[in-house]
N, C-alpha and C positions, 0 to 999 in steps of 0.2 A: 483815610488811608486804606489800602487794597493791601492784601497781601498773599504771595504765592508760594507754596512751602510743597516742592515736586514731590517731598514723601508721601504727604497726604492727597495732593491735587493730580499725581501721577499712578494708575494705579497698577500695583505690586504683584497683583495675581496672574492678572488676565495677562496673556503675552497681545494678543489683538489691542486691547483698551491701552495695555503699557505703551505698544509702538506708534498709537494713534497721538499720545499724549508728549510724547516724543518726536511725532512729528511736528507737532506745534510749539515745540519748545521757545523755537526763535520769534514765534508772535508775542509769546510771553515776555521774551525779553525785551522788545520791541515797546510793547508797553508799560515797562518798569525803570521807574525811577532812578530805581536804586539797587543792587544785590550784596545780599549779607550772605558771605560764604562762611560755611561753615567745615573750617578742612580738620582730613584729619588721614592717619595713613591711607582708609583705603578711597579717600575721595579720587583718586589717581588712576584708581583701578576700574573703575566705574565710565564707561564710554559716553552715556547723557549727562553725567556731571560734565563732563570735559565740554562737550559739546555745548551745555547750558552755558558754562562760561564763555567759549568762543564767542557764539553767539548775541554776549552779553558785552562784549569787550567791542564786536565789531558795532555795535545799538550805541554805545554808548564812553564816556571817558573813563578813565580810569580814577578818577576822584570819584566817584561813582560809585567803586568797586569797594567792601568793608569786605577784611579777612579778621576771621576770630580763628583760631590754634585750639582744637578743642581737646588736643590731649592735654594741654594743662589740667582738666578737671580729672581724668585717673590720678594725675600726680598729685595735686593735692588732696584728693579722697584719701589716697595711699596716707601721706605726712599725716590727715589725721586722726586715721583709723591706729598710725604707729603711735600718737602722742596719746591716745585714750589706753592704748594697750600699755606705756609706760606708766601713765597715772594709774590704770588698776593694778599692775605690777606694785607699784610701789605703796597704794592704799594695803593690798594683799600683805606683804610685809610688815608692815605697819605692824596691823591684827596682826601676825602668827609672832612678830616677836612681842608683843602683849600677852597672848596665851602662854608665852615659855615664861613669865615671870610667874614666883612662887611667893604667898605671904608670908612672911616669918612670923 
């Protein structure tokens, strides 16, 4: 298996290399299998993302097509950055009402 990931295979600096790399888009797509989209707000915003998919969509069927939702990963980073922040909250407690006890 081949695999072509335009972040890295397209390049980002150079606006000459990027538009070159974008004009070839649709040979890319031409010879691909398969496309694993990876969306997320600003894939929309992005003009050769759009393009990559047309592209992609016109090369090939739509079973073809895999969409992964990749804001799911902040959401759950989020849920469990909050669940470690309630278990030290509550280990924290724990201790400090230990230190309020006195030996008789």
């Amino acid at each position: 298996s081949r695999y072509f990931l335009d972040k890295c295979s397209i390049c980002q600096s150079d606006t000459e290399t990027m538009r070159f790399g974008i004009k070839h888009l649709r040979e890319y797509m031409h010879a691909s299998e398969s496309l694993t989209l990876l969306l997320d707000a600003t894939y929309p915003t992005r003009l050769w993302c759009v393009f990559e998919l047309a592209s992609f969509c016109i090369e090939r069927s739509i079973e073809d097509l895999h969409i992964v939702v990749t804001w799911a990963a902040p959401v759950a980073y989020g849920a469990a950055v909050a669940a470690y922040s309630c278990l030290l909250l509550g280990q924290l407690s724990f201790l400090l009402a230990e230190g309020d006890r006195r030996i008789i």
